[in-house]
N, C-alpha and C positions, 0 to 999 in steps of 0.2 A: 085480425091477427091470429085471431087462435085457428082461423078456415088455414092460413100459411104455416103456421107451426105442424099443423095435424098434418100438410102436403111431407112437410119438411121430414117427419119423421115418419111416414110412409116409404118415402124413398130412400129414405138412411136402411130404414127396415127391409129395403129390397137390397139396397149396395151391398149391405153387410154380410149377407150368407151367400152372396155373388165372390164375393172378395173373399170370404171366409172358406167357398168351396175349394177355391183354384189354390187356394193356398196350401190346404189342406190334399188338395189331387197331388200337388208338384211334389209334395214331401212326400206323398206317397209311393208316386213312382220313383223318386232318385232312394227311395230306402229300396225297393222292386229291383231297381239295377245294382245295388251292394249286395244286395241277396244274392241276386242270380250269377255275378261275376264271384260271389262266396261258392256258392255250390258248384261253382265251372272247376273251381281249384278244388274244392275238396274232390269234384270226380275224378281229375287226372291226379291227385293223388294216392286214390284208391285204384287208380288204374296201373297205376307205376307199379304200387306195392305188387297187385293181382302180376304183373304181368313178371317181377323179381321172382316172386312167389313160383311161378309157373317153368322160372328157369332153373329153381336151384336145383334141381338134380340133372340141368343138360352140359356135354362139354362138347366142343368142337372139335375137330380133328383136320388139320391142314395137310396141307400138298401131300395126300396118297392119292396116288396116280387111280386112275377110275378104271373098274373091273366091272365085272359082272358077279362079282365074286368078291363086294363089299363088305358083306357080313361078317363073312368067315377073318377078312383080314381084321376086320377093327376087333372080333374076338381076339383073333391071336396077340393082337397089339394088348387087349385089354389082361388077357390073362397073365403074357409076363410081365404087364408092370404089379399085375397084383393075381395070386390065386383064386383070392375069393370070386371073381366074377365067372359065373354061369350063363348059360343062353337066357333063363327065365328075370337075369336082374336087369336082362338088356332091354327096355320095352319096344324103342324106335332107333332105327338107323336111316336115316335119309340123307340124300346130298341135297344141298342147296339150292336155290339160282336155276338158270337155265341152263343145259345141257350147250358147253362152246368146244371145238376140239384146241383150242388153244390155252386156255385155263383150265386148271385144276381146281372142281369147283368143292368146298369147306363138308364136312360128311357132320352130321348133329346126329348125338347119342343120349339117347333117353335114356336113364336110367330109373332104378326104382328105390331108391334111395341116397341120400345125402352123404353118409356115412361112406358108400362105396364109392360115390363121385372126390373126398375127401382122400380119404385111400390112394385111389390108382393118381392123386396132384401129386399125393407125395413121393408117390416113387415115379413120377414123368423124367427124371435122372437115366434111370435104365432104358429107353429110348436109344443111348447109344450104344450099347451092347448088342440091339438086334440091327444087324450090318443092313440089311432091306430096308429099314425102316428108320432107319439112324437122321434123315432127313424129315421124317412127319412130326407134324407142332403136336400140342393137345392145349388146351387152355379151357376157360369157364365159360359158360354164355352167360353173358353179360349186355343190358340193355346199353343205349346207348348213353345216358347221362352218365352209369354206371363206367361205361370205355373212358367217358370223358374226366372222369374225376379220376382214374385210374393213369392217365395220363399226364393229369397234373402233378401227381405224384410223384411220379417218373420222373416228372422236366423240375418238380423243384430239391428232389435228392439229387440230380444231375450237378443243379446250379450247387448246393451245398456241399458234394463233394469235388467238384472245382476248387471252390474256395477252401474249406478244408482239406488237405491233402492228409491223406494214410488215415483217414475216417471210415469208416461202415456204418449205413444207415439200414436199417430195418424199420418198414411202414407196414405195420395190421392195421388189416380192418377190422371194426367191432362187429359183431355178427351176432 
C-alpha cells in the first residue's frame, strides 16, 4: 500500500505543475493580448493628437483656378483678408492630389503660427469684396474624424433648427 500511495503522489506531483503551468501560460497570454490591443489604442491615439497637432496652423484654400503663379495669389488672398501676413509667416504652399485638367485641385498653406491661421478665419467674410476671388473657400485642416464630428454638428443644428423655427444655434469647439 504505501509502494501505491508513494506511485499515487508521484504522479499527482507531476499532473500538478503540468496543469498549474498551462494555466498559468493561458492567463499569461490573454493578459499579452489586453496589453497589446491597450498599447494599439493608446498609439492611434497619440497618433491622432501628433497628427491635429501637425494641422493646426494649416488651411486649405479651394477652387482657385491653378497658375503657375500660386504663391503670389494665396498671398494676395491672404493679405487682404488680414495685413499681418508676410512671405516669411507663410512656410508651405502646395496643391494637393494629382495634377487632372478637369478638377481644381485644394492649394494647403502652412503657416507659422496659430494666432495668424485664427486671424485671416475671422475675416474669411472679405473673400467677397475681392471680385477674382469672390468664389475661392478657405477653411481648417482638419483630420478626418475631426470632418466627421464637424458634420454631425452641422446635421444636428440642422435638425434643431427645423424643429425650432426663428432659433440660432452657435456650436464652439473647446480648444
Amino acid at each position: 500500500m504505501s509502494s501505491g500511495s508513494r506511485y499515487c503522489c508521484t504522479k499527482c506531483t507531476i499532473e500538478v505543475p503540468k496543469t498549474f503551468s498551462s494555466i498559468v501560460s493561458k492567463e499569461v497570454k490573454l493578459n499579452v493580448k489586453v496589453i497589446r490591443s491597450d498599447v494599439k489604442s493608446i498609439q492611434k491615439t497619440l497618433q491622432e493628437a501628433s497628427d491635429v497637432k501637425e494641422r493646426e496652423t494649416n488651411l486649405l484654400m479651394f477652387r482657385l483656378a491653378e497658375s503657375d503663379d500660386d504663391r503670389s495669389n494665396v498671398l494676395k488672398i491672404l493679405k487682404h483678408l488680414t495685413g499681418d501676413v508676410s512671405e516669411k509667416n507663410v512656410i508651405k504652399i502646395m496643391r494637393l492630389g494629382r495634377k487632372c485638367e478637369t478638377v481644381v485641385r485644394p492649394i494647403l498653406i502652412k503657416l507659422d503660427c496659430v494666432l495668424l491661421r485664427d486671424s485671416i478665419m475671422r475675416n474669411v467674410y472679405k473673400f467677397k469684396s475681392l471680385k477674382e476671388f469672390s468664389h475661392v473657400g478657405l477653411n481648417y485642416d482638419l483630420t478626418k474624424d475631426q470632418r466627421q464630428e464637424f458634420k454631425s454638428f452641422v446635421d444636428k443644428a440642422k435638425v434643431m433648427e427645423r424643429e425650432e423655427n426663428n432659433q440660432n444655434f452657435l456650436f464652439r469647439e473647446d480648444r
